[in-house]
Every structure is written in structure tokens, then in C-alpha cells.
N, CA, C and O atoms as CSV, one atom per row, in Angstrom:
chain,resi,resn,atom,element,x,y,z
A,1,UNK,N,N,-115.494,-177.080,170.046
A,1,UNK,CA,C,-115.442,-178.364,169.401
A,1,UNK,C,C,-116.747,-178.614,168.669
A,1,UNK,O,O,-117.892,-178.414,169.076
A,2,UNK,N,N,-116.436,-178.975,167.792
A,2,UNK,CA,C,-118.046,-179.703,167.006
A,2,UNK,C,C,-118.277,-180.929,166.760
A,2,UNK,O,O,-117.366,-181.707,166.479
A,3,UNK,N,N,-119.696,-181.329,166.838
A,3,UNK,CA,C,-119.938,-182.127,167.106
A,3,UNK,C,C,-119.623,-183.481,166.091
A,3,UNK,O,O,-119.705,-183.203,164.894
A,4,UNK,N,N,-119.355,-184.575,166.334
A,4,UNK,CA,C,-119.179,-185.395,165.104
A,4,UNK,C,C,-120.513,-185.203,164.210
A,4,UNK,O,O,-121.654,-184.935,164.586
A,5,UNK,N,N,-120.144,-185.366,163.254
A,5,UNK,CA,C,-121.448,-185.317,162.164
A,5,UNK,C,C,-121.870,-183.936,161.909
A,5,UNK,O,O,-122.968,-183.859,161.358
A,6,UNK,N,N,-121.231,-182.726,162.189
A,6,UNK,CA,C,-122.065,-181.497,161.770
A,6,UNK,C,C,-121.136,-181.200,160.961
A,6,UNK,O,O,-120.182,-181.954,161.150
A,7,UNK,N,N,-120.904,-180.287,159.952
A,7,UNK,CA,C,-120.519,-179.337,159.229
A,7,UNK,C,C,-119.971,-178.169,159.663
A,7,UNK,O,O,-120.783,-177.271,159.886
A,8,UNK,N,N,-118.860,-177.940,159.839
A,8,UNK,CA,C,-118.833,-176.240,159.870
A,8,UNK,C,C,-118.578,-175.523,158.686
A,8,UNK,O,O,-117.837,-175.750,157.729
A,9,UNK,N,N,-119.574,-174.347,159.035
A,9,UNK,CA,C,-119.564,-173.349,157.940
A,9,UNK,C,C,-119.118,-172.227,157.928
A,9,UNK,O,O,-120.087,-171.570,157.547
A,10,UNK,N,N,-117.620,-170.966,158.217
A,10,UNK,CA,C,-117.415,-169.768,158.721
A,10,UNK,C,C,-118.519,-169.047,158.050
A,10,UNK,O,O,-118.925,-169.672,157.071
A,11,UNK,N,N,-119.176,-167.848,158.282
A,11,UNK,CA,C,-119.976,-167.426,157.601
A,11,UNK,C,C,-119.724,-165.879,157.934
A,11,UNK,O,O,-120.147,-165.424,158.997
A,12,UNK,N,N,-118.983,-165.015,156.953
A,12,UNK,CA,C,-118.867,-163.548,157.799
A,12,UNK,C,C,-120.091,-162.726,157.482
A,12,UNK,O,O,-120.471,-162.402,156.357
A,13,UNK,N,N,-120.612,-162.457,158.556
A,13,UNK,CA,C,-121.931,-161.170,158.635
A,13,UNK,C,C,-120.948,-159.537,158.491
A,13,UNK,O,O,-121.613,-158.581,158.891
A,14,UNK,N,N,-120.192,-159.342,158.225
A,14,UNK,CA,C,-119.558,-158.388,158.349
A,14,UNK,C,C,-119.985,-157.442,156.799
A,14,UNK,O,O,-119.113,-157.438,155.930
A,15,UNK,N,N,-120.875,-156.927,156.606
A,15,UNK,CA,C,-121.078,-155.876,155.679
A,15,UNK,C,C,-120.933,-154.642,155.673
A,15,UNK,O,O,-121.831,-154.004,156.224
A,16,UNK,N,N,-119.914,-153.961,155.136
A,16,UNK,CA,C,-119.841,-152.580,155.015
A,16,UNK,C,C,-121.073,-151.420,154.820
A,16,UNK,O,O,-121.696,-151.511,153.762
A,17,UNK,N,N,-121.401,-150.526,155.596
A,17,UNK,CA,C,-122.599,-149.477,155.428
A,17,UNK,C,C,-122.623,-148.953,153.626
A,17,UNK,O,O,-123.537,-148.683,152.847
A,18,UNK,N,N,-121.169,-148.990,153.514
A,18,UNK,CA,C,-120.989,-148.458,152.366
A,18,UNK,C,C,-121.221,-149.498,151.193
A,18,UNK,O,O,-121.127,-148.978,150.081
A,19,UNK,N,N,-121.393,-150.321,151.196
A,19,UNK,CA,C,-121.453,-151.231,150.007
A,19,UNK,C,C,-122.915,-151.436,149.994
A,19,UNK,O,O,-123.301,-151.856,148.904
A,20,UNK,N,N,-124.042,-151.232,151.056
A,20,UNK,CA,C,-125.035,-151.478,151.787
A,20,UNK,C,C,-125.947,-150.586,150.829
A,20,UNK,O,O,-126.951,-150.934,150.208
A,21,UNK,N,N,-125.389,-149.470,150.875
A,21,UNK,CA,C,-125.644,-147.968,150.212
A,21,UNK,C,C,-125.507,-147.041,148.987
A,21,UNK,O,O,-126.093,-146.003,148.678
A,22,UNK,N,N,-124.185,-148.025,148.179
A,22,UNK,CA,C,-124.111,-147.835,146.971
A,22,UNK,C,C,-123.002,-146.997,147.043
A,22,UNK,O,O,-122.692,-146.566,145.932
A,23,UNK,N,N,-122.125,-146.520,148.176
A,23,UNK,CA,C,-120.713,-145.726,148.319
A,23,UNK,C,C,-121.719,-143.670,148.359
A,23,UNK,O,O,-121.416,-142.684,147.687
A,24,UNK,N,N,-122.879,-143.824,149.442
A,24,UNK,CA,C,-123.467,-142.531,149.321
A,24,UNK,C,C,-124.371,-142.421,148.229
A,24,UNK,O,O,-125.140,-141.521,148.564
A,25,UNK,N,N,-124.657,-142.784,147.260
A,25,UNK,CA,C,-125.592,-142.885,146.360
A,25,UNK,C,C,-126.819,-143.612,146.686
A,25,UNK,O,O,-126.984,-144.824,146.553
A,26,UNK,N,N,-127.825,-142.595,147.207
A,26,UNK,CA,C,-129.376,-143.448,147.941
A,26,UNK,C,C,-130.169,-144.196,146.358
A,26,UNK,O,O,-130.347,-143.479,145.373
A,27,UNK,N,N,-130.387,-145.017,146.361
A,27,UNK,CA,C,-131.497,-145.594,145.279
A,27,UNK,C,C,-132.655,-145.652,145.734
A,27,UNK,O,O,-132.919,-146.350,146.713
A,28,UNK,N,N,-133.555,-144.923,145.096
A,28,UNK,CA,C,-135.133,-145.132,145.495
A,28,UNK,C,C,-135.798,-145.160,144.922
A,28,UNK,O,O,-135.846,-144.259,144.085
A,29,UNK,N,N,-136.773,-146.151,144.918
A,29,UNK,CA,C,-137.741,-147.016,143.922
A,29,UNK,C,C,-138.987,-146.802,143.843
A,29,UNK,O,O,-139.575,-147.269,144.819
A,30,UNK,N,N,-139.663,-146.290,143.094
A,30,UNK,CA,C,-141.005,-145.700,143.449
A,30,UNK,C,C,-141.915,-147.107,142.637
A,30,UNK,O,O,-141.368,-148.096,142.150
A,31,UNK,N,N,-143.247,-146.863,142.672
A,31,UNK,CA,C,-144.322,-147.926,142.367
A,31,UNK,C,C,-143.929,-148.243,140.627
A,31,UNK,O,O,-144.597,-149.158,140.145
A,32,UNK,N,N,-143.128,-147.709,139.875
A,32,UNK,CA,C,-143.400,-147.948,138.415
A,32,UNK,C,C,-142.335,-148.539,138.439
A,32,UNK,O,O,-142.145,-149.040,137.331
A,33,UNK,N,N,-141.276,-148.813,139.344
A,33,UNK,CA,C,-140.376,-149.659,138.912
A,33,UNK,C,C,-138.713,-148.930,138.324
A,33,UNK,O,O,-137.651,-149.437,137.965
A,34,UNK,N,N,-139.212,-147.531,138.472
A,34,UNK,CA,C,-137.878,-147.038,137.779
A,34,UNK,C,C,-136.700,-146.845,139.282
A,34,UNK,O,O,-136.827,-147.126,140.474
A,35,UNK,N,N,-135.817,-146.359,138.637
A,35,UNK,CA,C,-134.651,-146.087,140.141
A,35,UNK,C,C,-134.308,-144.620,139.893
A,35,UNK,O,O,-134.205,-144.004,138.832
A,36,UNK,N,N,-134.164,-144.242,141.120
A,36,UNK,CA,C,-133.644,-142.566,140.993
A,36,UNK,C,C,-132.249,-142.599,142.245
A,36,UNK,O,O,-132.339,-142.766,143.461
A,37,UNK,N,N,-131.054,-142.381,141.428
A,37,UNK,CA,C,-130.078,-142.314,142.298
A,37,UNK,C,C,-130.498,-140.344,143.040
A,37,UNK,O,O,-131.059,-139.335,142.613
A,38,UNK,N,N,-129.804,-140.771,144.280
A,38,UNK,CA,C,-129.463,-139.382,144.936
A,38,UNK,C,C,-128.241,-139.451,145.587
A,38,UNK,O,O,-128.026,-140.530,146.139
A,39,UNK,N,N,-127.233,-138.457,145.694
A,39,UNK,CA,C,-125.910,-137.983,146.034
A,39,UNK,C,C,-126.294,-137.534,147.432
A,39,UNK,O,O,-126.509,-136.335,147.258
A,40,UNK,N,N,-126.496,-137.779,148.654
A,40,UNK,CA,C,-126.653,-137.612,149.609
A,40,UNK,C,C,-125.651,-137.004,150.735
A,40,UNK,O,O,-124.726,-137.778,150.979
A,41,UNK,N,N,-125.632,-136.174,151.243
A,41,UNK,CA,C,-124.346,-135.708,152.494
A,41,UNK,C,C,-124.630,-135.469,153.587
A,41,UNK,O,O,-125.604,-134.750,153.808
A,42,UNK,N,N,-123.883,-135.983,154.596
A,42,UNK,CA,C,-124.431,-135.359,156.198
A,42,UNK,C,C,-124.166,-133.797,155.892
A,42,UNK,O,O,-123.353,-133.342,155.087
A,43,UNK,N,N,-125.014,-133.117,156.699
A,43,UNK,CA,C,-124.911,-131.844,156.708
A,43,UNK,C,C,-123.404,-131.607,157.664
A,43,UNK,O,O,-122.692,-132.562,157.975
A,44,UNK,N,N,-123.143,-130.412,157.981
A,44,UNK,CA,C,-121.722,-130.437,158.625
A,44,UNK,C,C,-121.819,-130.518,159.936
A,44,UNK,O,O,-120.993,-131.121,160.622
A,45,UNK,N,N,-123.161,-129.725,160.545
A,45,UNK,CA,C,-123.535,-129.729,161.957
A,45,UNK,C,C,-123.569,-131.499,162.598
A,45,UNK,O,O,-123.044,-132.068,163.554
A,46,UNK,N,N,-124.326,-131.843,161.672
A,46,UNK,CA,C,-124.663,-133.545,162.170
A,46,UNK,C,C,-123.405,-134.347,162.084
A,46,UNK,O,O,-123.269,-135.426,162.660
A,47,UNK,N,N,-122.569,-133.830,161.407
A,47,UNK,CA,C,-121.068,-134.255,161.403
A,47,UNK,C,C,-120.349,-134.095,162.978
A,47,UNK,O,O,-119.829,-134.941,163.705
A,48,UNK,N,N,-120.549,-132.743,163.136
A,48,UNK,CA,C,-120.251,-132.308,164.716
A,48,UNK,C,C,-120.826,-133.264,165.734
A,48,UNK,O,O,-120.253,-133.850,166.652
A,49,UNK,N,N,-122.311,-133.288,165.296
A,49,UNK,CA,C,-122.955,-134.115,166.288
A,49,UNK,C,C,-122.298,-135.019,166.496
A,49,UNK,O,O,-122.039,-135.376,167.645
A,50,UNK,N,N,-121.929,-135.524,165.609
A,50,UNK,CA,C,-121.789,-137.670,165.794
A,50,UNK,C,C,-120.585,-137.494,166.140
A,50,UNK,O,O,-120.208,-138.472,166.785
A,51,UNK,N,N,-119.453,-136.390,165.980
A,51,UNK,CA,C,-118.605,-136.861,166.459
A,51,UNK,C,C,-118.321,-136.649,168.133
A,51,UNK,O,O,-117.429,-137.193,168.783
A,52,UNK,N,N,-119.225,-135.808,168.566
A,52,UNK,CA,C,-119.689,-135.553,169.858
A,52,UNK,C,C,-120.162,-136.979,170.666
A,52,UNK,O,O,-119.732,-137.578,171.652
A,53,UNK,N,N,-120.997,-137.139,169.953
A,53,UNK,CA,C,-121.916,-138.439,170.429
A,53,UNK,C,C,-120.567,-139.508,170.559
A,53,UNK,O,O,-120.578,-140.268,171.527
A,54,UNK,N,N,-119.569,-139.569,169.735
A,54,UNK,CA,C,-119.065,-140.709,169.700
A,54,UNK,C,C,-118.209,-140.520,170.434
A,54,UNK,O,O,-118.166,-141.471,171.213
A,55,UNK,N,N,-117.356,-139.702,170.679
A,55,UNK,CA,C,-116.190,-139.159,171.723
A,55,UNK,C,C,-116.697,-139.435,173.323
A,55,UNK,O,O,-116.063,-139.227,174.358
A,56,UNK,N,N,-118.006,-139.951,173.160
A,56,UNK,CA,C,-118.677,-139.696,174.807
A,56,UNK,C,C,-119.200,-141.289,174.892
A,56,UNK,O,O,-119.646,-141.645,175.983
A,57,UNK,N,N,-119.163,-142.417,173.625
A,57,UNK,CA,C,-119.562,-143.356,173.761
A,57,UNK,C,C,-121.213,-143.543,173.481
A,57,UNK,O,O,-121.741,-144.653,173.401
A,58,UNK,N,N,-121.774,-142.557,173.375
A,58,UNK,CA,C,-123.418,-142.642,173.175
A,58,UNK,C,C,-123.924,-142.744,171.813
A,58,UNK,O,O,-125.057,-142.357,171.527
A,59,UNK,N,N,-123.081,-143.278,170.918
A,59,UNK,CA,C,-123.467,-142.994,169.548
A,59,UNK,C,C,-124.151,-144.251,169.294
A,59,UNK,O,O,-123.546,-145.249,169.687
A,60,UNK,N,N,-125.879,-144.532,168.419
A,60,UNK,CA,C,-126.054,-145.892,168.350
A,60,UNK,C,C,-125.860,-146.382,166.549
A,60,UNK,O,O,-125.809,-145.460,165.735
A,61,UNK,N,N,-125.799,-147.306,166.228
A,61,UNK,CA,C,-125.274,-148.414,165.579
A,61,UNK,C,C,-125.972,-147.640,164.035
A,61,UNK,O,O,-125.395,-147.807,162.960
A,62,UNK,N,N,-127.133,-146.888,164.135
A,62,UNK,CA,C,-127.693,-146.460,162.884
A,62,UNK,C,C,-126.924,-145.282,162.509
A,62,UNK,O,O,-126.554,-145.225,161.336
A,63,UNK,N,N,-126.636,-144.387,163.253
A,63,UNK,CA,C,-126.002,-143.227,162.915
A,63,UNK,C,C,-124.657,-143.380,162.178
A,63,UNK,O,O,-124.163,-142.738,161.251
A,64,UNK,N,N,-124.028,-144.917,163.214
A,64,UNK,CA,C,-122.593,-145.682,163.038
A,64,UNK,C,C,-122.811,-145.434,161.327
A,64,UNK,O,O,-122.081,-144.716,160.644
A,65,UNK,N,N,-123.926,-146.162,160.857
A,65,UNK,CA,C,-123.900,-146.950,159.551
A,65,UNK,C,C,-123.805,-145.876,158.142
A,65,UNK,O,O,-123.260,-146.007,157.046
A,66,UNK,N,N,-124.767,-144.569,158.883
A,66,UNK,CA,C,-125.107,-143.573,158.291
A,66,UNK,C,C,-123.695,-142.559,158.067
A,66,UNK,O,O,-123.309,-141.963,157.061
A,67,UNK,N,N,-123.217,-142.630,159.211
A,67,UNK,CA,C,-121.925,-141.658,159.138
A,67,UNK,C,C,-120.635,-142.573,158.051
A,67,UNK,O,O,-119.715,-141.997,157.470
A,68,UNK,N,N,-120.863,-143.860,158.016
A,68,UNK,CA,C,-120.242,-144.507,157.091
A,68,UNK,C,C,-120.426,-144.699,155.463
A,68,UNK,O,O,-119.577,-144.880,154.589
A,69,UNK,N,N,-121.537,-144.615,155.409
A,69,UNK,CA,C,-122.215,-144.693,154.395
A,69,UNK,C,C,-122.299,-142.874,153.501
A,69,UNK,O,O,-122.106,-142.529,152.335
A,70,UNK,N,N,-122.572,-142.318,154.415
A,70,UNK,CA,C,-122.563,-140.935,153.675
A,70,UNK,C,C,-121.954,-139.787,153.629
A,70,UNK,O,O,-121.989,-138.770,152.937
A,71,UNK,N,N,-120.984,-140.476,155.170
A,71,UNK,CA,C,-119.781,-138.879,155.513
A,71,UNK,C,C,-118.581,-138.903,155.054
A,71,UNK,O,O,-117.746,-139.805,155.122
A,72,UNK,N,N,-118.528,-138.018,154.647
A,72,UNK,CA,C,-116.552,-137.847,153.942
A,72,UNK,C,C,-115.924,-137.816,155.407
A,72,UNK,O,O,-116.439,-137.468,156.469
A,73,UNK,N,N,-114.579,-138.316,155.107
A,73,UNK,CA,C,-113.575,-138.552,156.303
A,73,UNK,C,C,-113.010,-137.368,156.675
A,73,UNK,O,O,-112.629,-137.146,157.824
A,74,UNK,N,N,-112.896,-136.224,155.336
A,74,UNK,CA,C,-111.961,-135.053,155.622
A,74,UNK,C,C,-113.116,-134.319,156.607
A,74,UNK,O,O,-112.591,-133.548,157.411
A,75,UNK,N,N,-114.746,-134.412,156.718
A,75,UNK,CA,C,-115.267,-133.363,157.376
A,75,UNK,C,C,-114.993,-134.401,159.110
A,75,UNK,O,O,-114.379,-134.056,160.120
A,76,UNK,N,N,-115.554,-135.365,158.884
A,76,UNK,CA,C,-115.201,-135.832,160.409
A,76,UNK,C,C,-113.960,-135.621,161.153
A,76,UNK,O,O,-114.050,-135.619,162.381
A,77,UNK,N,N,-112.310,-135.363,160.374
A,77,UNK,CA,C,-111.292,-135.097,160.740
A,77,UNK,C,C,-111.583,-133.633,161.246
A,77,UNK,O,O,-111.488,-133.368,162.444
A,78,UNK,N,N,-111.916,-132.747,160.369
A,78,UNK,CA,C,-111.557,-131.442,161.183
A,78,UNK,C,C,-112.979,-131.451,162.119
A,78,UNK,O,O,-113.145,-130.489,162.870
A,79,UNK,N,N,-113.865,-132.378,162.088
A,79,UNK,CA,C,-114.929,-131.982,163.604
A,79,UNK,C,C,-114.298,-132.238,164.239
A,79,UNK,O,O,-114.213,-131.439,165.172
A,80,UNK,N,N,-113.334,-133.506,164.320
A,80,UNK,CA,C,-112.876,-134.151,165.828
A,80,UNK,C,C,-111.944,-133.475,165.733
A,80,UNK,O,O,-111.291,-134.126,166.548
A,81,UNK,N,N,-110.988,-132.375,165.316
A,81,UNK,CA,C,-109.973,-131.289,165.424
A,81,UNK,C,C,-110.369,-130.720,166.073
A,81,UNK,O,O,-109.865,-130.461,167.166
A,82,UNK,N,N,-112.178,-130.004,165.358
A,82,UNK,CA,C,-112.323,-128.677,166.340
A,82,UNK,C,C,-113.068,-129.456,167.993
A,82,UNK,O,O,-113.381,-128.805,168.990
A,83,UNK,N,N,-113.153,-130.565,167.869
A,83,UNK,CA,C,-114.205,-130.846,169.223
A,83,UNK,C,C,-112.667,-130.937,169.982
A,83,UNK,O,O,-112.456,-130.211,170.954
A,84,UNK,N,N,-111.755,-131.743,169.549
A,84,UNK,CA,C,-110.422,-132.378,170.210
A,84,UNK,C,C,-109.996,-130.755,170.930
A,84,UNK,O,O,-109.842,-130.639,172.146
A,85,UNK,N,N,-109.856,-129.676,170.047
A,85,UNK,CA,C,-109.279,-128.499,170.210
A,85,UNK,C,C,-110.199,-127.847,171.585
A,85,UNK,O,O,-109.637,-127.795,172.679
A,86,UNK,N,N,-111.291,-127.481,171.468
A,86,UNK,CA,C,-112.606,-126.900,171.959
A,86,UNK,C,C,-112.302,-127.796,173.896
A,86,UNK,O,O,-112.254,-127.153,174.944
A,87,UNK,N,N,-112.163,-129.277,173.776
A,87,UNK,CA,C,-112.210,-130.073,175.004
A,87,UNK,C,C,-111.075,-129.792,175.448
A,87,UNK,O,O,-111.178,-129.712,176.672
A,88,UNK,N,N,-109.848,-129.559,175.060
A,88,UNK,CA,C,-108.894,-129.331,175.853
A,88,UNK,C,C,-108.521,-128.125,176.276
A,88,UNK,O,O,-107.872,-127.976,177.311
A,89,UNK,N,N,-108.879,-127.196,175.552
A,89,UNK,CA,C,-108.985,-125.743,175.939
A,89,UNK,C,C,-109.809,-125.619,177.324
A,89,UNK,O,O,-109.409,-125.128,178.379
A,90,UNK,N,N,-111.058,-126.194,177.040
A,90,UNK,CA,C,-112.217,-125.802,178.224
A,90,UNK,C,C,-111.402,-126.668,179.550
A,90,UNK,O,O,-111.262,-126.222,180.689
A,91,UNK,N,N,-111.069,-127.605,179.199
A,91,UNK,CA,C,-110.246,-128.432,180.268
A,91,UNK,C,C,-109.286,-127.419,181.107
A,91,UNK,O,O,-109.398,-127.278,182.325
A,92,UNK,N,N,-108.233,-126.663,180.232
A,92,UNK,CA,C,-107.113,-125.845,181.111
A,92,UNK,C,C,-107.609,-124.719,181.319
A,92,UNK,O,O,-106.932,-123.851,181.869
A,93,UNK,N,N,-108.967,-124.474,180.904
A,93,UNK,CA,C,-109.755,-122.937,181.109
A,93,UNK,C,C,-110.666,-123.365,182.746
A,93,UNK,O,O,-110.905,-122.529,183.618
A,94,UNK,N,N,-110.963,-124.528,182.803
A,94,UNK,CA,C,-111.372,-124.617,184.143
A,94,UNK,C,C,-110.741,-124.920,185.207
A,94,UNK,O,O,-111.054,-124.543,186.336
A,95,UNK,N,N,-109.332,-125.980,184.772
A,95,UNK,CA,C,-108.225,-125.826,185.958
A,95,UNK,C,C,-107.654,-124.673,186.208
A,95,UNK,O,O,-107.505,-124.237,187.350
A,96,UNK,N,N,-107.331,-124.155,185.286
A,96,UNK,CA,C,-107.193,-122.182,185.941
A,96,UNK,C,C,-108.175,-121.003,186.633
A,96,UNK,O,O,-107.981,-119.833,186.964
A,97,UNK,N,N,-109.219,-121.824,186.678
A,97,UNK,CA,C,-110.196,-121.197,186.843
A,97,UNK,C,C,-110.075,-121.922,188.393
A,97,UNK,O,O,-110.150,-121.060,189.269
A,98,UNK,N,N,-109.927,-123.128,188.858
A,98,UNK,CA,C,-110.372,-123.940,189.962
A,98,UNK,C,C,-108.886,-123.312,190.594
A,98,UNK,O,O,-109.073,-122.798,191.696
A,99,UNK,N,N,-107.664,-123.257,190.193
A,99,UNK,CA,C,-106.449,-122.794,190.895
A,99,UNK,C,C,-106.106,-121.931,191.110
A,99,UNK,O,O,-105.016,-121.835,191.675
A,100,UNK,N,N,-107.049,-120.536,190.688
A,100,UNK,CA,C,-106.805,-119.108,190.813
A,100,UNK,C,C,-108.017,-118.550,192.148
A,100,UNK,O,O,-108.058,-117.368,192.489
């Protein structure tokens, strides 16, 4: 409830990494004032990483922004293929291992 006499204002803080960032395009501004775009990419390993990190819950909020901002969706799909693939294998490779 609010109070008589105040205003409400919705106000969404909700900003995309990617709009944040220019859609992967870094801008950087040196002392003379000019801009130099750069085309930036997670490497593929750090792709693996994060999707590691995130499958386990330990991923923090910068990487969140970074993997949004600069990772293509098709490489994060086949990491979490090969991590998805890799975890369930090792899974029925150790219950056969624990039942034999």
C-alpha cells in the first residue's frame, strides 16, 4: 500500500548485457576522444567453462553479463551438449562400475 500523498513510480532496472555492450561490439575510448569498435568472442574453452560453472550453480553475475553480451548461443548449445553428454555417460560409467 502507499502512502497517501506519495507517487508511485514503476521503474524497470532490467537492462540487457547486450544493449549494455553494443550487441558484442566493445567501444573504447582513448584520451583524444576518438572510438575504436572491437568484435569481441568468448574463446570456446571459456564457453565450456561457464557452462560448467553454471550447470553446478557457481557462476557469478559478471561472467552472467559477459556470456550475454559476447557469446553466440550456437557455441553454448553444443558445450551444454557435450558437458550434458560427458555427465551422463560418467554417471552410468560409475554405476557399472559400483554394480560390477
Amino acid at each position: 500500500m502507499i502512502a497517501p500523498g506519495v507517487q508511485y513510480t514503476p521503474v524497470l532496472h532490467f537492462v540487457s548485457a547486450a544493449s549494455q555492450s553494443d550487441k558484442g561490439h566493445i567501444v573504447n575510448q582513448d584520451n583524444s576522444g576518438s572510438k575504436e569498435e572491437h568484435n569481441e568472442s568468448i574463446p570456446f574453452w571459456r564457453v565450456i567453462l561457464s557452462v560448467i560453472q553454471a550447470s553446478f550453480g557457481v557462476q557469478n553475475k559478471k561472467n552472467l553479463e559477459r556470456d550475454f553480451a559476447k557469446g553466440k548461443f550456437l557455441a553454448f548449445a553444443i558445450a551444454a551438449f557435450i558437458f550434458t553428454a560427458m555427465f551422463v555417460l560418467g554417471l552410468i560409467l560409475v554405476v557399472k562400475l559400483v554394480l560390477a
